[in-house]
C-alpha positions as CSV (number, residue, x, y, z in Angstrom):
1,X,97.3,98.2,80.4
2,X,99.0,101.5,79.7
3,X,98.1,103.2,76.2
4,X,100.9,102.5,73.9
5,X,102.3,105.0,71.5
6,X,102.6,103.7,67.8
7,X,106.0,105.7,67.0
8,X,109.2,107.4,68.6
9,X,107.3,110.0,71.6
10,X,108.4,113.3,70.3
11,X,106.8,116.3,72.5
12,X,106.9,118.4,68.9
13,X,104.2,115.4,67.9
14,X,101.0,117.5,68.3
15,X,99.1,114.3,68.9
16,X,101.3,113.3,71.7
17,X,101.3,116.2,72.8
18,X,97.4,115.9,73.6
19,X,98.0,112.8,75.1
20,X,100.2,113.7,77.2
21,X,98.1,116.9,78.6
22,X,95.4,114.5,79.3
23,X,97.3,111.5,80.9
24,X,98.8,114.6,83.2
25,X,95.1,116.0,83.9
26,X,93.8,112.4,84.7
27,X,96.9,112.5,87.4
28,X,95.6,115.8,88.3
29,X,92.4,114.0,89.2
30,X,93.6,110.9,90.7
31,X,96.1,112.7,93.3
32,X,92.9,115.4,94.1
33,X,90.7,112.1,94.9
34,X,93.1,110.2,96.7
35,X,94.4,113.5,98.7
36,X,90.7,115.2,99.3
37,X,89.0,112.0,100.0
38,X,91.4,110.7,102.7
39,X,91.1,114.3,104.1
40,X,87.3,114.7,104.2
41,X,87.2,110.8,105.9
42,X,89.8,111.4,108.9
43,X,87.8,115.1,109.5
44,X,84.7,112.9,110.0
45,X,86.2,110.2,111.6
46,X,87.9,112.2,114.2
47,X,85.3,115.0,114.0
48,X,88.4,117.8,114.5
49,X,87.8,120.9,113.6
50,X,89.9,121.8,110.0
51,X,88.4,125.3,108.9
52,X,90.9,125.2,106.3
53,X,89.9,122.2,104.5
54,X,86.5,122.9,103.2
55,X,88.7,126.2,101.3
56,X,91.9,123.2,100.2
57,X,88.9,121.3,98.8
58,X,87.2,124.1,96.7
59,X,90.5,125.9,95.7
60,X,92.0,122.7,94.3
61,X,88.6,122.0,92.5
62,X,88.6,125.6,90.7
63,X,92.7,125.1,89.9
64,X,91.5,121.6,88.1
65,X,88.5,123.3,86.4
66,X,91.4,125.7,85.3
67,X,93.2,122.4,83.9
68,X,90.5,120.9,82.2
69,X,89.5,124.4,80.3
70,X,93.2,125.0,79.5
71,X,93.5,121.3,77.7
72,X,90.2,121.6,76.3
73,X,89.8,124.7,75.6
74,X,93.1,126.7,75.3
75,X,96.2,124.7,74.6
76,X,97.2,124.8,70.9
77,X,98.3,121.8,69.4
78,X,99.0,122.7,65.8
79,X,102.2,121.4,64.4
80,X,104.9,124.0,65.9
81,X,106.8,125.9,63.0
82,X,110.1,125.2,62.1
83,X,112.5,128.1,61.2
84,X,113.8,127.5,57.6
85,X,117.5,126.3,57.6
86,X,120.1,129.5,55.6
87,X,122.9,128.0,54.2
């Protein structure tokens, strides 16, 4: 069952924002798994000779280490500030 969000989504929401980071990073994941792992079988089924894919496999894994530091590690999610309003 998908998460459910208790209010309006608002993308200035810090919390949703960090939701949303890590619902995109666990995509991020998923896609690398499916992708990488139907790869890796047909290069053993077929035994063909992909030189390039050991270097697809071990680029995309250092992009999604790059992901996961950045939403861990980097991203800000303080309450953005708001300009006051002249009148």
């Amino acid at each position: 069952m998908p998460p459910r969000w208790p209010r309006k989504p608002d993308r200035r929401d810090p919390a949703y924002r960090r939701l949303d980071d890590r619902m995109n990073f666990a995509m991020h994941v998923a896609i690398f798994a499916v992708v990488n792992s139907g790869l890796w079988f047909f290069y053993n089924l077929k035994s063909v000779a992909w030189a390039w894919l050991p270097w697809l496999t071990a680029s995309w894994l250092i992009v999604l280490l790059v992901h996961l530091i950045y939403i861990s590690a980097i991203a800000n999610y303080a309450e953005p500030e708001t300009p006051p309003k002249s009148t």
